[in-house]
C-alpha positions in Angstrom: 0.0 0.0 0.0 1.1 3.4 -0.8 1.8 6.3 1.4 -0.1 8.8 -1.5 -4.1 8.8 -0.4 -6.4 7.2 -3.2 -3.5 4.8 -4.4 -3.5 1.5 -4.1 -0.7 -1.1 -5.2 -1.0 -4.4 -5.4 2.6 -5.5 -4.0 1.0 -9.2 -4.7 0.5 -8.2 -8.6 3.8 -6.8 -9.2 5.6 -9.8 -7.4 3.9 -12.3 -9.4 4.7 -10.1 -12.5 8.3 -9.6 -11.9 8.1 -13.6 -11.2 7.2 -14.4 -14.6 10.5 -13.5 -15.9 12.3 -16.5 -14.8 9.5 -18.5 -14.7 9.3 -18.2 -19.0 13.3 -17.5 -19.0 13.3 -21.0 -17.7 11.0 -23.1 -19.5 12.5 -21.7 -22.6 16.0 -22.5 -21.6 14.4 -26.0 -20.8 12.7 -26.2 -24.4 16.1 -25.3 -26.0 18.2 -27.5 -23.6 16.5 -30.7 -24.4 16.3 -30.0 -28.6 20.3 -29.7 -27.7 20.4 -33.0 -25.6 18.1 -35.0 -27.8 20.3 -34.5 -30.8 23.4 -35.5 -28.3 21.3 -38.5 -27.1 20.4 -39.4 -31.0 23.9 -39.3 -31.4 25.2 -41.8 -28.4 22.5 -44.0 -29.3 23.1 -44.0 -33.2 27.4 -44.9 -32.9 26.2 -47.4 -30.2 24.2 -49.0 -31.8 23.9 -53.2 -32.5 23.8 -52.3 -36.4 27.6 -51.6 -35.6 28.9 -54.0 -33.7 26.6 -56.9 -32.7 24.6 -57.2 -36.1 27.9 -56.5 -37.9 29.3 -59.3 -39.9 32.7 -57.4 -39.9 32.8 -57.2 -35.9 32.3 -60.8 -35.6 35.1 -61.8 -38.1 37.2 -59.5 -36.4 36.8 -61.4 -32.9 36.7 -64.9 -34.4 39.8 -64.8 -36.4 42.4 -64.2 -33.6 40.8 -66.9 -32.0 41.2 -68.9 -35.3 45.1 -67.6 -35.6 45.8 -68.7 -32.2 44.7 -72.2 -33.0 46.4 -72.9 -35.9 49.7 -71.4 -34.2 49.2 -74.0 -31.6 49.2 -76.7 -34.5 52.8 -77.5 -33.2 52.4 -81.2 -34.0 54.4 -82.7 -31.0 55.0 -86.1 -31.0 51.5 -87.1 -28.9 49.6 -84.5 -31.7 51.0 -86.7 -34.4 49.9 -90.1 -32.6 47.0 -88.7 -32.5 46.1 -87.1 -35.8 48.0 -90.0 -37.9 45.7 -92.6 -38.1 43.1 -90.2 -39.9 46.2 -89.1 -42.3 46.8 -92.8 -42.9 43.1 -93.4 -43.9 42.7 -90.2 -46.1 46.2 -91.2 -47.8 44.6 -94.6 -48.1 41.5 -93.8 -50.1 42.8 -91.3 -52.6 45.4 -94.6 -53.5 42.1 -95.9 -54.3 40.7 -93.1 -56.0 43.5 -93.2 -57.9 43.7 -97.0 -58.7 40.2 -97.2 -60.0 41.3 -93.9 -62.2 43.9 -96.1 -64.1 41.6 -99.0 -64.2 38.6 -97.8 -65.4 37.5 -99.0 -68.8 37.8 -96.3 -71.4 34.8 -93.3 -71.7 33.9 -94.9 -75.7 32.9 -97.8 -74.3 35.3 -99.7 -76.0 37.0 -102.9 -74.7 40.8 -102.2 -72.7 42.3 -105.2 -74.0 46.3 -105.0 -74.4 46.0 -102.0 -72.9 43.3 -102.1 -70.2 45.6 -105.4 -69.0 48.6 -103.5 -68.7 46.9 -100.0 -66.7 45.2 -103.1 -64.5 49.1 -104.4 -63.8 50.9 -101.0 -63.4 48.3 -99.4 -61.1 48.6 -103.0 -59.0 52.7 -102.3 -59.0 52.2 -98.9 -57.9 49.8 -99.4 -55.3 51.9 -102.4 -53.9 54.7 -100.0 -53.9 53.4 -96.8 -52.2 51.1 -98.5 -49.5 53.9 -100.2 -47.6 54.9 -96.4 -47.0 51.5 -94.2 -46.0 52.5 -93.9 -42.8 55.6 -92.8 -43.4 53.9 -90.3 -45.8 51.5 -89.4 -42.9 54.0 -88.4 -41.2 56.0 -86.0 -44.3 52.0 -84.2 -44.5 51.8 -83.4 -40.8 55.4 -82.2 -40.7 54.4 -80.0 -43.8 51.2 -78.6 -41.9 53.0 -77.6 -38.9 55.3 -75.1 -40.8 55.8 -72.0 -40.4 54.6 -70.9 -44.0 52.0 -73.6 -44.0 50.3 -72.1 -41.4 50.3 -68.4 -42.4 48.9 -70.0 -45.8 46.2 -71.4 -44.0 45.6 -68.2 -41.6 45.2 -66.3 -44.7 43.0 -68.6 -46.5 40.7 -68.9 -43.3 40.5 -65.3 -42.9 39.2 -65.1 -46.6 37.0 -67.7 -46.4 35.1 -65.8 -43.2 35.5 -62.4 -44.8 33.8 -63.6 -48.2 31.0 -65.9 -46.1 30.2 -62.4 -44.0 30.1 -60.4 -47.2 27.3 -62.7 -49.2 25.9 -63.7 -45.9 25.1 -59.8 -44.6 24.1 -57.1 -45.8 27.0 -54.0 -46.3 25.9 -51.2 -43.3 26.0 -48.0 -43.6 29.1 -46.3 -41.5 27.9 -42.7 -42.8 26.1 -41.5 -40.2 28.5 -42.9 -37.7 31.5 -41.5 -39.1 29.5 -38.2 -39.2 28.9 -38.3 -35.6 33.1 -39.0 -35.0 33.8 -36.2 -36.8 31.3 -33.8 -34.8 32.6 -34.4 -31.9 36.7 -34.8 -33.2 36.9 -38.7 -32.0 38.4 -41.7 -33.5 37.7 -44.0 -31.2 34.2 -45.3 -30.5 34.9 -45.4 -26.3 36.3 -41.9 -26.5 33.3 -40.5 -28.6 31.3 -42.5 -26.2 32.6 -40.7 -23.0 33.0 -37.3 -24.5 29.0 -37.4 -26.0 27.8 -38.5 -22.3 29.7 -35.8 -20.8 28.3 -33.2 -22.8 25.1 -34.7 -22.2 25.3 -34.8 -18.2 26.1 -31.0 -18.8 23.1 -30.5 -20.4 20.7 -32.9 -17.8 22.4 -30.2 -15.4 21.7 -27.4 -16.6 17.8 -28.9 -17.8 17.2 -29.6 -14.0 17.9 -26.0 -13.0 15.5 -24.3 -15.7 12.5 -26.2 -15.3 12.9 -26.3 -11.5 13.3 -22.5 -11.8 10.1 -22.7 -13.9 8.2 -25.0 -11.7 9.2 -23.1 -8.8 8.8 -19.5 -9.7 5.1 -20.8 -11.1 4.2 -22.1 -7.6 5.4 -19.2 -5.9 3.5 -17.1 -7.7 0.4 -18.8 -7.5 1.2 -18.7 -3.7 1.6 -15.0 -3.5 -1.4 -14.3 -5.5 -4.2 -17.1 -4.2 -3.2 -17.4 -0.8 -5.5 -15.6 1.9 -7.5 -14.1 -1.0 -11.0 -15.3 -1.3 -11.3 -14.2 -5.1 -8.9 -13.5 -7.8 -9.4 -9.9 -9.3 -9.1 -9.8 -12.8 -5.5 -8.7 -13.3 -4.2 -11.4 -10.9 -6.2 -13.8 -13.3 -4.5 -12.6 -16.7 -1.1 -13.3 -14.6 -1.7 -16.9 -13.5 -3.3 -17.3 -16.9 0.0 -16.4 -18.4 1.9 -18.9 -16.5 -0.1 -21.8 -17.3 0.3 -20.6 -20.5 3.7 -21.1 -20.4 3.8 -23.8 -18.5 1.6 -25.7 -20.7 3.7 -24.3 -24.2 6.7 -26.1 -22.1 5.3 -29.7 -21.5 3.5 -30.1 -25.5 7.3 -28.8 -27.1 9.1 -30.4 -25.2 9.5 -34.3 -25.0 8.2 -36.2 -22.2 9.8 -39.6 -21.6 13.0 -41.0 -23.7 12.8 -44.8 -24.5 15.8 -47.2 -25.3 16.3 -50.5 -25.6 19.7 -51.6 -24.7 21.7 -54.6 -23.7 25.1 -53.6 -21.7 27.3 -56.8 -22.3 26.8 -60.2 -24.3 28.9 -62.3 -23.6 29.3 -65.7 -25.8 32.0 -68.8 -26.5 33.6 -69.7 -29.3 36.4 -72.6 -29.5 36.5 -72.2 -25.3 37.5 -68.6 -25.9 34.9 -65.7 -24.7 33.6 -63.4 -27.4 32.4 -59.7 -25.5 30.4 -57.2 -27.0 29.8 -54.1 -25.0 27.0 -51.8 -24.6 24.6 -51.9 -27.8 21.5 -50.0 -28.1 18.8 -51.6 -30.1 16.2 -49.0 -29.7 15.8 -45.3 -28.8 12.9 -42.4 -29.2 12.1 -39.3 -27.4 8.8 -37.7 -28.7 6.5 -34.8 -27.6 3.0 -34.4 -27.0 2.9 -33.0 -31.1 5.3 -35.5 -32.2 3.5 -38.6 -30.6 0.6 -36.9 -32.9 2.0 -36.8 -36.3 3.8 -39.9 -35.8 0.1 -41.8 -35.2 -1.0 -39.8 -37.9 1.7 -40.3 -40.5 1.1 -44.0 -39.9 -2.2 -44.1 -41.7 -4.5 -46.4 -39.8 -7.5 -45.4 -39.1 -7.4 -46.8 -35.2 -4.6 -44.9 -35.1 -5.7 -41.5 -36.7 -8.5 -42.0 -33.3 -5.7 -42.5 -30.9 -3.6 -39.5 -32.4 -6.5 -37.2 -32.3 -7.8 -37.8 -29.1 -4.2 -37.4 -27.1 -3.9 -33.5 -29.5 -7.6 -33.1 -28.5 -7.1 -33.8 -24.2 -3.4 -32.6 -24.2 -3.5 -29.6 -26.5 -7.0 -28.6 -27.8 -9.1 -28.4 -24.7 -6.0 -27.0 -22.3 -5.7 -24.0 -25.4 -9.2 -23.3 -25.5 -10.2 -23.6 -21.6 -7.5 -20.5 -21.5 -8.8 -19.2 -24.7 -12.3 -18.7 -23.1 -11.0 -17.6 -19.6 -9.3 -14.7 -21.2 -12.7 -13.6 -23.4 -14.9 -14.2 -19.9 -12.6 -12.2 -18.0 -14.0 -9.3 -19.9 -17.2 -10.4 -20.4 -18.4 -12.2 -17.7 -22.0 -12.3 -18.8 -20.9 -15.3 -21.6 -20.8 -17.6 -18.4 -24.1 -18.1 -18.5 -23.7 -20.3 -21.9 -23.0 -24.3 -20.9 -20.3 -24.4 -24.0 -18.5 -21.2 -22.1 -18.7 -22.3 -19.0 -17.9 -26.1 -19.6 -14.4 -24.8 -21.6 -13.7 -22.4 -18.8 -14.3 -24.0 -15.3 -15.0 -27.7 -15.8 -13.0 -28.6 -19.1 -10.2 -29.2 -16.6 -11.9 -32.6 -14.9 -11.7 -33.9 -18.5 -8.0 -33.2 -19.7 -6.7 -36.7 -18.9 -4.3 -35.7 -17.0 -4.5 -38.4 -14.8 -4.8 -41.1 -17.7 -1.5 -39.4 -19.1 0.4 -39.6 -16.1 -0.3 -43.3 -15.7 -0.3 -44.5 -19.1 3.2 -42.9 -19.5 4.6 -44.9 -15.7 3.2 -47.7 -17.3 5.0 -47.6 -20.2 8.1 -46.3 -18.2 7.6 -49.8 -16.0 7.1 -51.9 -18.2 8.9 -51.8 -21.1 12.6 -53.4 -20.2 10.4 -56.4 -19.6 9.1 -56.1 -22.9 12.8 -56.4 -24.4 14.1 -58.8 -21.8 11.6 -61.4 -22.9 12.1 -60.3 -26.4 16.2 -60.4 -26.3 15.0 -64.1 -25.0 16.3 -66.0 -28.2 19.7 -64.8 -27.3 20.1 -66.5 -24.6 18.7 -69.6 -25.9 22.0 -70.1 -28.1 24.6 -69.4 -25.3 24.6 -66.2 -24.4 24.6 -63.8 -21.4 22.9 -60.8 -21.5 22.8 -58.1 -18.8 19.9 -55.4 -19.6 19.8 -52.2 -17.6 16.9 -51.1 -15.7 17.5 -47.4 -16.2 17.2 -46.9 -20.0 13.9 -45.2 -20.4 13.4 -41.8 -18.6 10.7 -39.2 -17.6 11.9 -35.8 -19.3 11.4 -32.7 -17.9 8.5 -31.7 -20.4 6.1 -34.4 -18.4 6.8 -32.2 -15.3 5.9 -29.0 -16.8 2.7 -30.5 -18.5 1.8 -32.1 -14.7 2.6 -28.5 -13.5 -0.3 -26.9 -15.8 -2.6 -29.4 -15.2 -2.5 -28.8 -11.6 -2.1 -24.9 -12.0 -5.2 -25.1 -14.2 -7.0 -26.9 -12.0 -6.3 -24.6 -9.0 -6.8 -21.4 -11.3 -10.2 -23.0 -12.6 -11.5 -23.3 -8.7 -10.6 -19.9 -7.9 -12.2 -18.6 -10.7 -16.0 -19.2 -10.1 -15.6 -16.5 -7.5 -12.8 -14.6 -9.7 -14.5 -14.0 -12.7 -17.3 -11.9 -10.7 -14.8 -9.7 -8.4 -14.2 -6.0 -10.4 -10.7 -5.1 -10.7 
């Protein structure tokens, strides 16, 4: 109250006023803050991704031939590998004498009888065979001598290696490393558990600095709402464009911003191959973050008519009745006669029992819940082959735009109250 006589100022007014500044300074910093951090979590999800490791043909040559070198360098051939492996060298030398017998001996392709000749391929294959068998094993012994050397085995190394690297090529399909060598080069790494590290970094930064705005937001809001409804019967109409305002805000921050982030991830699989482990690391298999008007074109863009319902009815309860319930609280404000229409006085006092907002906030902690036991029953098959899989609980997360909407559902609901008795007071 002023000292002057016949001027009145509302102290309450000009606090809630001078409130808004932050409160709108930090829902936009919290609008710009997650467009940033989205892109950075597109990013860390996109070079971490199974297409480029797990799923990659290339990755899983990579780990198998070491393991493939480092048995054929143990191919020594010590005198118990020899005892061991020379019987099945014996019997292999054995039948391609045979195969090579009934070569010679075969009657001619004509048809023709061998005589002279068929007699005398008949006697020299029978010499030569008579000759050479007496010695297979010591020719079993020449062939594994000849496997374990040096330049044997790098032949075989290299013909391996070929063999996995031409059976992954036709097998698989090529993938695309654009978009992940994009990425490196953004952020200047060459490595992927640097480029890892530095994009989380940037992206705890961000979460920071998020978590300050909206809470500045949030709490600026409620304060303000405190200042202006507490100890006041009714709310004149100046103190009403004000709260208006911040719901206003409020509610512009919870339908651009994204509410929840979803990823499907696996943080290890761990396999064996030839008694050696084979590890893959952290993949992500899966990862969205969608507004309120995204979550709407998306269901739209799909083309089903059961989903065109479902897209319209979330824009109709999260965007079109909040916009016009403060659409028609502004016009009554002047004109408070128009509350005596049901359509005015449905969009402007009770419109608020209908916005879902309690159907939202459940259908979104269901989804929250419930999904890493979606892919943990889904990642099943995995397992079935060999494989350990550890899947992290914490991969989906409630965004900062879900507390802002909450926060204008529940100032609209307050405001709407207040304003039976509001909308009548003069200013």
């Amino acid at each position: 109250m002023s000292d002057r006589p016949g001027l009145r100022i509302d102290w309450r007014l000009i606090a809630a006023v001078l409130l808004l500044a932050p409160a709108v300074a930090g829902t936009w910093w919290t609008i710009e803050g997650l467009a940033a951090r989205r892109t950075l979590r597109t990013e860390l999800a996109e070079i971490s991704h199974a297409r480029y490791d797990l799923l990659n043909a290339d990755r899983w040559v990579a780990r198998i031939v070491p393991i493939l070198d480092a048995r054929i360098d143990a191919l020594d051939f010590t005198k118990a590998d020899r005892a061991g492996l020379k019987p099945t060298v014996i019997k292999a030398l054995n039948r391609l004498l045979e195969q090579v017998k009934n070569k010679m001996t075969a009657p001619p392709a004509n048809g023709s009888g061998g005589g002279l000749m068929g007699a005398g391929n008949a006697m020299m294959a029978n010499l030569m065979m008579n000759a050479l068998k007496p010695h297979v094993a010591e020719y079993a012994d020449i062939v594994l001598a000849e496997i374990g050397r040096p330049d044997t085995k790098a032949a075989l190394k290299r013909y391996v290696r070929g063999a996995l690297t031409d059976a992954a090529r036709t097998t698989f399909g090529h993938v695309d490393m654009r978009w992940s060598d994009y990425v490196f080069k953004k952020h200047n790494c060459t490595e992927l558990a640097a480029c890892q590290q530095e994009i989380g970094r940037k992206i705890a930064q961000a979460d920071a600095e998020i978590k300050n705005a909206y809470l500045a937001a949030l709490a600026t809001g409620a304060l303000a709402f405190a200042v202006l409804m507490l100890g006041v019967p009714a709310l004149a109409r100046p103190a009403t464009v004000v709260l208006m305002v911040y719901c206003a805000v409020l509610l512009a921050g919870g339908i651009l911003t994204p509410m929840i982030e979803v990823e499907a991830k696996i943080t290890s699989v761990k396999m064996t191959f030839a008694g050696t482990p084979i590890v893959f690391q952290e993949q992500s298999l899966y990862y969205q973050s969608k507004s309120v008007l995204e979550v709407f074109r998306t269901l739209i863009h799909m083309g089903q008519p059961e989903m065109w319902a479902v897209g319209v009815l979330v824009l109709l309860f999260s965007v079109v009745f909040p916009a016009l319930k403060i659409l028609t609280l502004s016009v009554v404000l002047f004109r408070p006669g128009l509350l005596g229409s049901r359509v005015v006085r449905f969009l402007a006092l009770e419109s608020s029992k209908w916005s879902m907002a309690d159907v939202m906030v459940l259908a979104i902690f269901m989804s929250f819940v419930a999904f890493n036991g979606l892919i943990f029953n889904t990642m099943g098959g995995l397992r079935e082959i060999g494989a350990q899989i550890a899947i992290p609980t914490e991969s989906s997360k409630i965004l900062p735009g879900y507390y802002l909407f909450i926060g204008f559902c529940l100032a609209s609901l307050f405001l709407s109250k207040k304003l039976e008795r509001g909308l009548r007071t003069p200013a």
